[in-house]
Every structure is written in structure tokens, then in C-alpha cells.
Backbone and ligand atoms as CSV (ligand in chain L), in Angstrom:
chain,resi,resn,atom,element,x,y,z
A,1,UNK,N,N,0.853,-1.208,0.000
A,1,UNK,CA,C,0.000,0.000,0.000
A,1,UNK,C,C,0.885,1.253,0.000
A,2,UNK,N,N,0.523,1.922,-1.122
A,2,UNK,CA,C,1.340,3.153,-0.623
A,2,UNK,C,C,1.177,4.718,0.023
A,3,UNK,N,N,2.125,4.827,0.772
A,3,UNK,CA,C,1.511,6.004,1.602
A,3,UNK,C,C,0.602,7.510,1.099
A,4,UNK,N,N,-0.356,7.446,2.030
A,4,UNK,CA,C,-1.476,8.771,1.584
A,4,UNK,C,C,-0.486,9.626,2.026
A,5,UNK,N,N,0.319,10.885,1.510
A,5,UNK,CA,C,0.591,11.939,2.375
A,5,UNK,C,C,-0.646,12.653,2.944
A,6,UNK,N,N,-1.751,12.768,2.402
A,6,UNK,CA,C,-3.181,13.525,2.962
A,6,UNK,C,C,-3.778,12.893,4.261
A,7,UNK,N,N,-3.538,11.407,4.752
A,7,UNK,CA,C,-3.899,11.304,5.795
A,7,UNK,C,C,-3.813,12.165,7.360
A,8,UNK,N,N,-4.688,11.721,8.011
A,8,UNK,CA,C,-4.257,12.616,9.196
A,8,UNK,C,C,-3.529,12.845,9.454
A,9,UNK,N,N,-3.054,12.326,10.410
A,9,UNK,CA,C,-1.524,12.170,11.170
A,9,UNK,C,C,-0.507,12.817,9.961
A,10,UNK,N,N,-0.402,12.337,8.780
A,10,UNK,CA,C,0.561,13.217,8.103
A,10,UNK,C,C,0.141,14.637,8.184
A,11,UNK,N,N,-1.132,15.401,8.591
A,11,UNK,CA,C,-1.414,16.315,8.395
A,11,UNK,C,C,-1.099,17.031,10.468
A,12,UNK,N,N,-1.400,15.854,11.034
A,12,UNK,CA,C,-0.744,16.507,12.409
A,12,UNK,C,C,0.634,16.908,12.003
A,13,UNK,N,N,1.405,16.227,11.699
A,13,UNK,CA,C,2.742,16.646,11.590
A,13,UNK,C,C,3.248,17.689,10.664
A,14,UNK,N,N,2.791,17.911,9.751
A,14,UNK,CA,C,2.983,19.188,9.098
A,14,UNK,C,C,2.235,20.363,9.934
A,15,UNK,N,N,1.549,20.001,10.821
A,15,UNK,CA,C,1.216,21.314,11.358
A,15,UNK,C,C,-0.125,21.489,10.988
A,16,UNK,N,N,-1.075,21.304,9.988
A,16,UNK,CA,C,-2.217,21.776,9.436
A,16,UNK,C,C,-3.633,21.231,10.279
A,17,UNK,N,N,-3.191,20.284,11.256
A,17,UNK,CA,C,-4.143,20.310,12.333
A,17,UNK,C,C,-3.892,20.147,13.247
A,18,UNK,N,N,-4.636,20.422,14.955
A,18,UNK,CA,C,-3.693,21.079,16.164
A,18,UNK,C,C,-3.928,19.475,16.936
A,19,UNK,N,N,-3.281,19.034,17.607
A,19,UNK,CA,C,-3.231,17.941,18.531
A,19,UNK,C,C,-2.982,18.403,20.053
A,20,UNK,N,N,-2.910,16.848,20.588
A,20,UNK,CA,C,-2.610,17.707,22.300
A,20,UNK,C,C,-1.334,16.882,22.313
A,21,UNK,N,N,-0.427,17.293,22.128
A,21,UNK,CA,C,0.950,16.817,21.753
A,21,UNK,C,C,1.574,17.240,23.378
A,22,UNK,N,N,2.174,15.386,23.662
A,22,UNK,CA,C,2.950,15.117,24.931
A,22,UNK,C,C,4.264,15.458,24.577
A,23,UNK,N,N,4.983,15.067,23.257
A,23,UNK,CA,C,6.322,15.165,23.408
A,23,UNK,C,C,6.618,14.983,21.768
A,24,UNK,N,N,8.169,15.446,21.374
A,24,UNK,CA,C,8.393,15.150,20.031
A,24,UNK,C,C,9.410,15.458,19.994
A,25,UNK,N,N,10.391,14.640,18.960
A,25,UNK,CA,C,11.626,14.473,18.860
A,25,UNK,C,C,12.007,14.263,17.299
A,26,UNK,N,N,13.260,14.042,17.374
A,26,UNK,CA,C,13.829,14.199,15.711
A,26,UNK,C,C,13.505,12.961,15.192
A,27,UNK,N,N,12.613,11.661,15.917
A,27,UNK,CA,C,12.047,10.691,15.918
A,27,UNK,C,C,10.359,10.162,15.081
A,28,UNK,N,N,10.200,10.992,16.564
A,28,UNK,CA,C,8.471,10.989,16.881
A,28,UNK,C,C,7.711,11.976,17.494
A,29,UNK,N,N,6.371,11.851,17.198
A,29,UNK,CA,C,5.832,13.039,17.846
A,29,UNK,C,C,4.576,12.046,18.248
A,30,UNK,N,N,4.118,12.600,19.576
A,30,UNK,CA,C,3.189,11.777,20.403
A,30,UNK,C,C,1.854,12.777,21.073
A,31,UNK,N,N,1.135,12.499,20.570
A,31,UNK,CA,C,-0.552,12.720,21.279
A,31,UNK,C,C,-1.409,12.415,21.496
A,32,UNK,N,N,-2.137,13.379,22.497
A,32,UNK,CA,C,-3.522,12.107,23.026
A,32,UNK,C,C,-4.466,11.642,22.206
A,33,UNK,N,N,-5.097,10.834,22.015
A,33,UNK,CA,C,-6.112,9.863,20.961
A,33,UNK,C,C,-7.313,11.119,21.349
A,34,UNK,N,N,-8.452,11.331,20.233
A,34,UNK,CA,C,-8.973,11.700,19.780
A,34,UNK,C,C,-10.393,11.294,20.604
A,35,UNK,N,N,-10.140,9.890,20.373
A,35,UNK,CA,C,-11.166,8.989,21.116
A,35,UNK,C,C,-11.125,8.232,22.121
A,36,UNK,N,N,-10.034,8.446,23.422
A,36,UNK,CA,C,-9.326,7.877,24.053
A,36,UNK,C,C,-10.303,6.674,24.770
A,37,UNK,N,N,-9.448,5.470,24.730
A,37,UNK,CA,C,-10.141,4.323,25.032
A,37,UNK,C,C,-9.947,3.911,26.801
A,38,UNK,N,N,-9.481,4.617,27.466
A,38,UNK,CA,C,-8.983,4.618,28.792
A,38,UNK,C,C,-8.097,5.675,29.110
A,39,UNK,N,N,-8.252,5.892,30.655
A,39,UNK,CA,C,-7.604,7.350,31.301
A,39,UNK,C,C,-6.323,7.358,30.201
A,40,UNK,N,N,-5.615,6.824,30.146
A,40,UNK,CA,C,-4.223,7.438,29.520
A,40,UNK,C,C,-4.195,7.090,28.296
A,41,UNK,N,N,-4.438,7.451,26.945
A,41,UNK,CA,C,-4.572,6.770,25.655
A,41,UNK,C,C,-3.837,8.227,24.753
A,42,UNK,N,N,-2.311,7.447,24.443
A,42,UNK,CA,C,-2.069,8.734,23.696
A,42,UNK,C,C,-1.073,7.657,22.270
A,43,UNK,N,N,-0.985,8.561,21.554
A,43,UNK,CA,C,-0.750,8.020,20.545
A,43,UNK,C,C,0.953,8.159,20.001
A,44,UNK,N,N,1.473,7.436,19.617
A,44,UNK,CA,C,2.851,7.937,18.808
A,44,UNK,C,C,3.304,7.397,17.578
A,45,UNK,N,N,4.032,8.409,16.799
A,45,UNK,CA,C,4.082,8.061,15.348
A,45,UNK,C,C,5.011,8.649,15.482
A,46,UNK,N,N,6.435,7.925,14.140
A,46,UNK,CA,C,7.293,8.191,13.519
A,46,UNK,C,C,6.778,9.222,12.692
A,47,UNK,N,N,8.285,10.557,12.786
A,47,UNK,CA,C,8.032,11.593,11.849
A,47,UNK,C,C,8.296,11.058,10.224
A,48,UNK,N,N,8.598,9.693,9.887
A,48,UNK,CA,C,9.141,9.294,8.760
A,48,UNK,C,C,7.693,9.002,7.628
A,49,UNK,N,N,7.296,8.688,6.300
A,49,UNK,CA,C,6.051,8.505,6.041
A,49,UNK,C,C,6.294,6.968,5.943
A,50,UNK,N,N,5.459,6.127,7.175
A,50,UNK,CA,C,4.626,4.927,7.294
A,50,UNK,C,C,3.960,4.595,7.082
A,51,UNK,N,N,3.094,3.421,6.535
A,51,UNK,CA,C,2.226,3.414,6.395
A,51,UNK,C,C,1.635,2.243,7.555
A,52,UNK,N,N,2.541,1.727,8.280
A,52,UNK,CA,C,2.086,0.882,9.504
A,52,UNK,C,C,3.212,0.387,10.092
A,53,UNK,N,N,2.469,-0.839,10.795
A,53,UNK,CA,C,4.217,-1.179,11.513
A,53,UNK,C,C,5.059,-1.909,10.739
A,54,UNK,N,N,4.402,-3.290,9.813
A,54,UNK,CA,C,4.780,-3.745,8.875
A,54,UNK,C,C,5.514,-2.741,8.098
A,55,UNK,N,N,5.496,-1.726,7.514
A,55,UNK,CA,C,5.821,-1.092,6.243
A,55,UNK,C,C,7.226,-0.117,7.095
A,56,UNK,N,N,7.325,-0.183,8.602
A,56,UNK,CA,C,8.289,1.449,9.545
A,56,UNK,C,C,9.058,-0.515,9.593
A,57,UNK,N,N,8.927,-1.425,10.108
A,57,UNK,CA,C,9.823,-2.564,10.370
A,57,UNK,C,C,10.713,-2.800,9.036
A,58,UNK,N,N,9.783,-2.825,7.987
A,58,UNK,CA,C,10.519,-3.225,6.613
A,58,UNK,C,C,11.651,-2.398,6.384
A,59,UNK,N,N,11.150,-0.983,6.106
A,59,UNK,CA,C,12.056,-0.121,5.451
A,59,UNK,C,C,12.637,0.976,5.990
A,60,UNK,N,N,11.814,1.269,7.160
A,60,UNK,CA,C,12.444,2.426,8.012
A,60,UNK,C,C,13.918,1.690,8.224
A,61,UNK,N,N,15.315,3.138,8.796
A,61,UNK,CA,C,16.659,2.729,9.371
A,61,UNK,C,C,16.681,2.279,10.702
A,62,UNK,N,N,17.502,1.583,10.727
A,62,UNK,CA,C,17.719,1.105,12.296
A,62,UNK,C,C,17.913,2.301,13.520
A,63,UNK,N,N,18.557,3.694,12.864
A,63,UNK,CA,C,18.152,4.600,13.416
A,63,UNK,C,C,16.659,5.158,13.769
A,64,UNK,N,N,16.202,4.892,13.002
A,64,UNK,CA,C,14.570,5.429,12.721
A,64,UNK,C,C,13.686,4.509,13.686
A,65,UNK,N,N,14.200,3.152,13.754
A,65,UNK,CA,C,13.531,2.093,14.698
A,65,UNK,C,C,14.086,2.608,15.928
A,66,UNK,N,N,15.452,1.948,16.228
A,66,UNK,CA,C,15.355,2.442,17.640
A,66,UNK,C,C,15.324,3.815,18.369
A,67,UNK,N,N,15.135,4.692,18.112
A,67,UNK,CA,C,14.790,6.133,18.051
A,67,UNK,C,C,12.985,6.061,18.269
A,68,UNK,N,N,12.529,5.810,17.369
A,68,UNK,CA,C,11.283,5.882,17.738
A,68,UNK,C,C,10.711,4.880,19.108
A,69,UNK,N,N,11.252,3.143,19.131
A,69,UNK,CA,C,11.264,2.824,20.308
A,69,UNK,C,C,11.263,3.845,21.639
A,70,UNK,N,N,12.636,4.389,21.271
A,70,UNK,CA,C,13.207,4.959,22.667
A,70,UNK,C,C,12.098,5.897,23.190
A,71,UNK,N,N,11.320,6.804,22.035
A,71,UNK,CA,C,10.094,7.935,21.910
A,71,UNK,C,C,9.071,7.531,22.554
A,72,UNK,N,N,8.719,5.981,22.566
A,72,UNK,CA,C,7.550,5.552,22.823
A,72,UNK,C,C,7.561,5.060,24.546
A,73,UNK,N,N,8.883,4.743,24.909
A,73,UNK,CA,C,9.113,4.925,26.272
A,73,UNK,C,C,9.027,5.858,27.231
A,74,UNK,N,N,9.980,7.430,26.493
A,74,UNK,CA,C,9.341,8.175,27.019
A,74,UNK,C,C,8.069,8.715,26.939
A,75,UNK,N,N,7.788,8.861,26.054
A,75,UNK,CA,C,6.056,8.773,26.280
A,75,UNK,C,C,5.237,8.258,27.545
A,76,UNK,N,N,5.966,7.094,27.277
A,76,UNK,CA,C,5.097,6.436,28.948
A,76,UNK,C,C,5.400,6.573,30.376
A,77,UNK,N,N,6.587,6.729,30.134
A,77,UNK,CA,C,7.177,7.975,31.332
A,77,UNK,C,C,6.511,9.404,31.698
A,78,UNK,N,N,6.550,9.718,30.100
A,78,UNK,CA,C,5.868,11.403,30.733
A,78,UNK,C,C,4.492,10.969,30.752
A,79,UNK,N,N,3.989,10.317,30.411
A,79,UNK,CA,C,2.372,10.189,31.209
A,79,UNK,C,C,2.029,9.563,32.686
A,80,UNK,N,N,2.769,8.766,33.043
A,80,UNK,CA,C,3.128,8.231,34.263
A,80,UNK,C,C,2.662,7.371,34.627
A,81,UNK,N,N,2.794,6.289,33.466
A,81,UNK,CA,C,1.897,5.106,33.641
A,81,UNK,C,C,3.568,3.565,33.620
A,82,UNK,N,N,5.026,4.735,33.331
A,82,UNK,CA,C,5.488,3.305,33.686
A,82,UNK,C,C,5.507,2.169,35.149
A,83,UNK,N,N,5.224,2.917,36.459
A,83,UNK,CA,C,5.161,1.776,37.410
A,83,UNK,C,C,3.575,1.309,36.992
A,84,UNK,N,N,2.481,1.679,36.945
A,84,UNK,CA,C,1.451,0.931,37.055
A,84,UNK,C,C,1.268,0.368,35.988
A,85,UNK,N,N,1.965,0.441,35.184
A,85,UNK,CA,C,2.045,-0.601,33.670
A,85,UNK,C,C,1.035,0.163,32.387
A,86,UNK,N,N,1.212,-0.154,31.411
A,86,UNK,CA,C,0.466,0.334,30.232
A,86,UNK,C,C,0.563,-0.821,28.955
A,87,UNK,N,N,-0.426,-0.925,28.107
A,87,UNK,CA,C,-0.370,-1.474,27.174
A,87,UNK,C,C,-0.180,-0.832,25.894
A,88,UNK,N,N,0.830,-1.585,25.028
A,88,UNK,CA,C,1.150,-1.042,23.630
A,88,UNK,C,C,0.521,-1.392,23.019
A,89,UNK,N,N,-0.347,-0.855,21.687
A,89,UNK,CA,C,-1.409,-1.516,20.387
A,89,UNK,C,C,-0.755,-0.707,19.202
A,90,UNK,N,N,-0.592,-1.921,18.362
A,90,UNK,CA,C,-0.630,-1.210,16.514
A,90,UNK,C,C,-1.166,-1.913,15.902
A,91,UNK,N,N,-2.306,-1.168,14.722
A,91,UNK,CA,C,-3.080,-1.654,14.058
A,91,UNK,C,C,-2.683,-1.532,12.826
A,92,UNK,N,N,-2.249,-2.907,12.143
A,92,UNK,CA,C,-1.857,-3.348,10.478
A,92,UNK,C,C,-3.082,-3.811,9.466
A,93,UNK,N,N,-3.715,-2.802,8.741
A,93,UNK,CA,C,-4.432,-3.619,8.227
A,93,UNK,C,C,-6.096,-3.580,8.021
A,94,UNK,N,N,-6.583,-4.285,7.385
A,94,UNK,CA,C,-7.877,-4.409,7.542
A,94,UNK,C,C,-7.957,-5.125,8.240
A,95,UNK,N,N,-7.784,-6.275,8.910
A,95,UNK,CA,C,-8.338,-7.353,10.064
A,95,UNK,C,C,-8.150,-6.646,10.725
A,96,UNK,N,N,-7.456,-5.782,11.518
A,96,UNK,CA,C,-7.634,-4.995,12.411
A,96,UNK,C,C,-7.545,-3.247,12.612
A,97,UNK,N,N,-8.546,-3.657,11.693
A,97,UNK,CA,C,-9.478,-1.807,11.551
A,97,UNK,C,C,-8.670,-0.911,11.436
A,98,UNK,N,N,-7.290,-0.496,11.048
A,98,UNK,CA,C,-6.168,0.036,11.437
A,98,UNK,C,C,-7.474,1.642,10.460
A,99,UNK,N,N,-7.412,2.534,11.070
A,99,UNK,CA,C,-7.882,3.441,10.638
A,99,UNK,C,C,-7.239,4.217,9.642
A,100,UNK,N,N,-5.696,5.170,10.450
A,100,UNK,CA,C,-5.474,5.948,10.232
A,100,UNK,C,C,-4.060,5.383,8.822
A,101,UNK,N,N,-3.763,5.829,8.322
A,101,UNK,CA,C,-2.773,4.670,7.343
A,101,UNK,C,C,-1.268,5.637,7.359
A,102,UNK,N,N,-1.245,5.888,8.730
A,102,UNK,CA,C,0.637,6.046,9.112
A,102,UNK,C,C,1.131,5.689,10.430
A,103,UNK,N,N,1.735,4.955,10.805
A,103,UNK,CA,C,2.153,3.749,11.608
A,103,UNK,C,C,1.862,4.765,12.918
A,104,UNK,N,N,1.758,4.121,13.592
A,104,UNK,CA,C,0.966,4.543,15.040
A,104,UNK,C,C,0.787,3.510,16.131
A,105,UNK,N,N,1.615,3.773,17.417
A,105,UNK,CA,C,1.553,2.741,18.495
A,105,UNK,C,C,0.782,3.994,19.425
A,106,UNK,N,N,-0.454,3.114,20.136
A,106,UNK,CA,C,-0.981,3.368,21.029
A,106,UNK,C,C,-0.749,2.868,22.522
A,107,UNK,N,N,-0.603,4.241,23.118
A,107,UNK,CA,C,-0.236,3.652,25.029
A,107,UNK,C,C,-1.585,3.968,25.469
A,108,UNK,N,N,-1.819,2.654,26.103
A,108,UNK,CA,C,-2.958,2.659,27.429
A,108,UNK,C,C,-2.688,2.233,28.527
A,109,UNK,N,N,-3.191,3.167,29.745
A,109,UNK,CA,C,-3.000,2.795,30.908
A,109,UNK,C,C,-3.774,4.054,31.287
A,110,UNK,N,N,-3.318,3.997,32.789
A,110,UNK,CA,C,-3.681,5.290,33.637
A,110,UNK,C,C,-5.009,4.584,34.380
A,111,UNK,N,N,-4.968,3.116,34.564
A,111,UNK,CA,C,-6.318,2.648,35.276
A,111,UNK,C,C,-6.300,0.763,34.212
A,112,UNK,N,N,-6.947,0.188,35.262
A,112,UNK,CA,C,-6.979,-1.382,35.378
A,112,UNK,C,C,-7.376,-1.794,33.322
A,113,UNK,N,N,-7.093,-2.371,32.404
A,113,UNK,CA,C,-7.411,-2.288,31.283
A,113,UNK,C,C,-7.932,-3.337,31.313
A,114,UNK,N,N,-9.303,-3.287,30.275
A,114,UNK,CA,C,-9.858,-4.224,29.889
A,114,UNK,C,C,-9.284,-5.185,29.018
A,115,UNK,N,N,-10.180,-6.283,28.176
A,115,UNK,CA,C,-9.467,-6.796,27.040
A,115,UNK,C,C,-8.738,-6.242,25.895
A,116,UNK,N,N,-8.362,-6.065,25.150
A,116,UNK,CA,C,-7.528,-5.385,24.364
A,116,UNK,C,C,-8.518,-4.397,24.029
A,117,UNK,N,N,-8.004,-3.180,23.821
A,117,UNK,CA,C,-8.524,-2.290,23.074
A,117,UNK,C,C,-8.527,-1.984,21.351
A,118,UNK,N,N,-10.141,-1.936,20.947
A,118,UNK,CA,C,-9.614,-1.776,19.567
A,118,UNK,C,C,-9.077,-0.751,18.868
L,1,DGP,P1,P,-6.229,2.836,14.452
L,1,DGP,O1,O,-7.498,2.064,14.385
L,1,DGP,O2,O,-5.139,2.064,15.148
L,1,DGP,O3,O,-5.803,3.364,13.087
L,1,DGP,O4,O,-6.507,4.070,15.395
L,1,DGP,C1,C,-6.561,5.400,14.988
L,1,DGP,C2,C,-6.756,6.235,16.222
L,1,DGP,O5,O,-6.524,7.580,15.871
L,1,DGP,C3,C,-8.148,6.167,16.827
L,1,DGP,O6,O,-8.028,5.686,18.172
L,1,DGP,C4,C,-8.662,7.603,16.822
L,1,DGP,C5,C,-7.418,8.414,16.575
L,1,DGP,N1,N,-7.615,9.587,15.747
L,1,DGP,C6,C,-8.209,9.627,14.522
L,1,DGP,N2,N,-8.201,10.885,14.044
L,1,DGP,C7,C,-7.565,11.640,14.993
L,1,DGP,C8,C,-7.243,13.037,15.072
L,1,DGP,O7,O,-7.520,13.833,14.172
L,1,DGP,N3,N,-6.609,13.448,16.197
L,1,DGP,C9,C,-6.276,12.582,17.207
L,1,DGP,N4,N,-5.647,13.100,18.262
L,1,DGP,N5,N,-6.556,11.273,17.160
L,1,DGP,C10,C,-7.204,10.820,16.058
């Protein structure tokens, strides 16, 4: 599949729509979900164009991987869900509804989580 530059998230990152942005780096840039599925639900994406995790694993640099890793940690730091734990989600795909079509890991926590979130 190849990448929409018009999708959202490509359009958070250029700036052309406003987010509630936790943190951002020469990496990633991270904000809260739209539709948040539990107290702490924020989102993070590589500044690189992804089109999921499959497509940032394939071809993104090993710089670009572990860099964005490192982004997604702090993330969960600055929300303050690393002692009480949080769950990571990325959605590839049509089997799993992946909405937005530029790679995006979701942190949840901030309170007891249900079954996975979709
Ligand atoms: P997914 O199904 O994994 O592609 O989830 C996409 C998530 O993105 C979904 O939880 C809602 C969120 N979302 C969609 N549009 C926006 C937006 O414009 N701003 C923010 N902050 N979140 C959005």
C-alpha cells in the first residue's frame, strides 16, 4: 500500500491540524487519541512517512527504529503510567481496523485495562 501523504496524522505533523501533543523528537511526535479508550490513551508516530508497523519494520533505518522505540518509552514515562504498567497496540491492516494509514503505536493505561482495546 502506498503512503497517503493527505492522511491525518501526516497532516498533524505538518502542522495543518492542532493535537494535544505530549512530546516530540527528531524521531516521533506523540498525542492524546482523539477517542481515548482509557484514562491514559495517547498516541505515537514516527516523523518518517509509514504506512504501519509492517511497512516502519521493513524499510524504516535502524536509526529510525530504535529512536522511535526509545520515543515511545518516554512517552510512557511522561504520562506516568510506567510503574502501574500500560499497554502497547498497533493496528496493520484491515483485520484490524487500522484506521489511520501512518504507523501509530498506542499507550494505554492510567487505570486497570480491559481486554484489548480496539
Ligand atoms: P487505528 O485504528 O489504530 O488506526 O486508530 C486510529 C486512532 O486515531 C483512533 O483511536 C482515533 C485516533 N484519531 C483519529 N483521528 C484523529 C485526530 O484527528 N486526532 C487525534 N488526536 N486522534 C485521532
Amino acid at each position: 500500500m502506498a503512503y497517503d501523504s493527505n492522511n491525518i496524522f501526516a497532516k498533524i505533523l505538518r502542522g495543518e491540524i492542532p493535537c494535544d501533543k505530549v512530546y516530540e523528537d527528531d524521531f516521533a511526535l506523540a498525542f492524546r487519541d482523539i477517542n481515548p479508550q482509557a484514562k491514559v490513551h495517547t498516541l505515537v508516530i514516527p516523523k518518517g512517512a509509514y504506512v504501519s508497523f509492517d511497512d516502519f519494520a521493513t524499510t524504516a533505518s535502524d536509526a529510525e527504529i530504535g529512536g522511535f522505540a526509545r520515543a515511545v518509552q518516554a512517552v510512557a514515562a511522561l504520562e506516568g503510567v510506567t510503574e502501574s504498567g500500560y499497554r502497547l497496540l498497533a493496528n496493520h491492516g484491515k483485520h484490524a481496523h487500522q484506521e489511520v494509514p501512518h504507523f501509530h503505536i498506542h499507550i494505554a493505561g492510567g487505570e486497570s485495562l480491559p481486554g484489548l482495546i480496539a
